[in-house]
C-alpha positions in Angstrom: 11.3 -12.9 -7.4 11.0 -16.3 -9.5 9.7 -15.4 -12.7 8.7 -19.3 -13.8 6.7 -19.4 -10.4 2.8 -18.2 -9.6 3.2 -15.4 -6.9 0.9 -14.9 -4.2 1.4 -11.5 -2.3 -0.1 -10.3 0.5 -1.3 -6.2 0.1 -1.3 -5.5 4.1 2.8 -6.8 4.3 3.3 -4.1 1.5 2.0 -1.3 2.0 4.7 1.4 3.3 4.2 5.0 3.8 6.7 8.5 3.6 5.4 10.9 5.9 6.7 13.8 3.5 5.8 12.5 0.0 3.9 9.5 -1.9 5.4 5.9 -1.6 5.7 4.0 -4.4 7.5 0.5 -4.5 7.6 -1.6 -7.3 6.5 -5.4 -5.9 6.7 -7.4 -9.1 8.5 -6.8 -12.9 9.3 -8.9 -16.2 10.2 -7.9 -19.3 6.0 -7.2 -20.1 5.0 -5.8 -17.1 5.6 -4.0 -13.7 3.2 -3.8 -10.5 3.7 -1.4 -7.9 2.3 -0.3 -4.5 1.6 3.5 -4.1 0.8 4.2 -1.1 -0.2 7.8 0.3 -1.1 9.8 3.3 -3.7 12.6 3.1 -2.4 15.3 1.0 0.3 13.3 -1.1 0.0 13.2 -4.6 1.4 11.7 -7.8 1.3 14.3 -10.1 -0.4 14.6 -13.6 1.6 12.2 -15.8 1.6 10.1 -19.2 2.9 6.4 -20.4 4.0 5.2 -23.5 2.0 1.5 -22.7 -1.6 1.5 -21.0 -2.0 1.8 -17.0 -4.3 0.0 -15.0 -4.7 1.1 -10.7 -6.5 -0.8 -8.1 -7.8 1.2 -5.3 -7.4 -1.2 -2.6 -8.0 1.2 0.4 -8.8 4.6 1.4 -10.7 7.6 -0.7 -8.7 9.6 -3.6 -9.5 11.6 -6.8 -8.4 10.6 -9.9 -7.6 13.3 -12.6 -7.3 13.0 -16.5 -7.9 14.8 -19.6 -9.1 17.9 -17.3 -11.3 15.9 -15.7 -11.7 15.2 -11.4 -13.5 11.9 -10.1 -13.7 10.6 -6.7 -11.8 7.2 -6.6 -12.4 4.3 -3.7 -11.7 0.7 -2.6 -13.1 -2.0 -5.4 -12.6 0.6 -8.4 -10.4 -0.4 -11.2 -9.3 2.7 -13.6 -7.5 1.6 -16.9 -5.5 4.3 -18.9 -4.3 4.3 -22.3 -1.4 5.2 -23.2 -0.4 8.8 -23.7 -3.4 10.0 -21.6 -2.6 12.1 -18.9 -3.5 11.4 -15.4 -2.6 12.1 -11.7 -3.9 11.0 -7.9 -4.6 12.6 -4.8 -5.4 11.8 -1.7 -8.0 14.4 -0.5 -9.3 12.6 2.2 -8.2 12.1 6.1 -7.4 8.7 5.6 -4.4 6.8 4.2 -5.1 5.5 0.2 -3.4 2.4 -1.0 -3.5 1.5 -4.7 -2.0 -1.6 -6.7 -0.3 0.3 -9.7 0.0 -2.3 -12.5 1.9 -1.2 -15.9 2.7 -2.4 -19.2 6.0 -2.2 -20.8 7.7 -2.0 -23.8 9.5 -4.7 -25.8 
């Protein structure tokens, strides 16, 4: 992808699904920064993890929960969740529909 260029990117042409575990696809990177799709059916997960830089998700589409520090909260379309770094934190999709989330990172220099 050009990185000199503005990008426009359209969510519905991205969004892929593995029937036996989460998809995740990385859709844009630079030295700064890296944005992914995850994409998962009901009962996929990405488990509890941590970051060195913060970590910002998008719920675009579907229901999920959203766990950190212990803590469970129901996650939907038009929510933003920002997480510093070093905090733990996992998703799930608990619900009978499909959830689709724009995974934006920051990296290291």
């Amino acid at each position: 992808m050009m990185k000199n260029k503005s990008v426009i990117l359209k969510i519905d042409e991205l969004k892929k699904f593995n029937e036996d575990k989460r998809y995740k696809e990385t859709i844009w990177s630079d030295e700064r920064s890296n944005i992914s799709m995850i994409c998962m059916r009901p009962g996929q997960e990405a488990t509890t993890h941590t970051h060195h830089f913060n970590h910002v998700f998008v719920v675009v589409e579907g229901q999920g929960e959203f766990t950190s520090g212990g803590e469970t909260q129901a996650i939907e379309p038009g929510q933003i969740v920002i997480v510093p770094p070093l905090v733990d934190h996992g998703i799930r999709n608990g619900s009978s529909g499909d959830l689709v989330i724009a995974s934006i990172t920051a990296q290291g220099e």
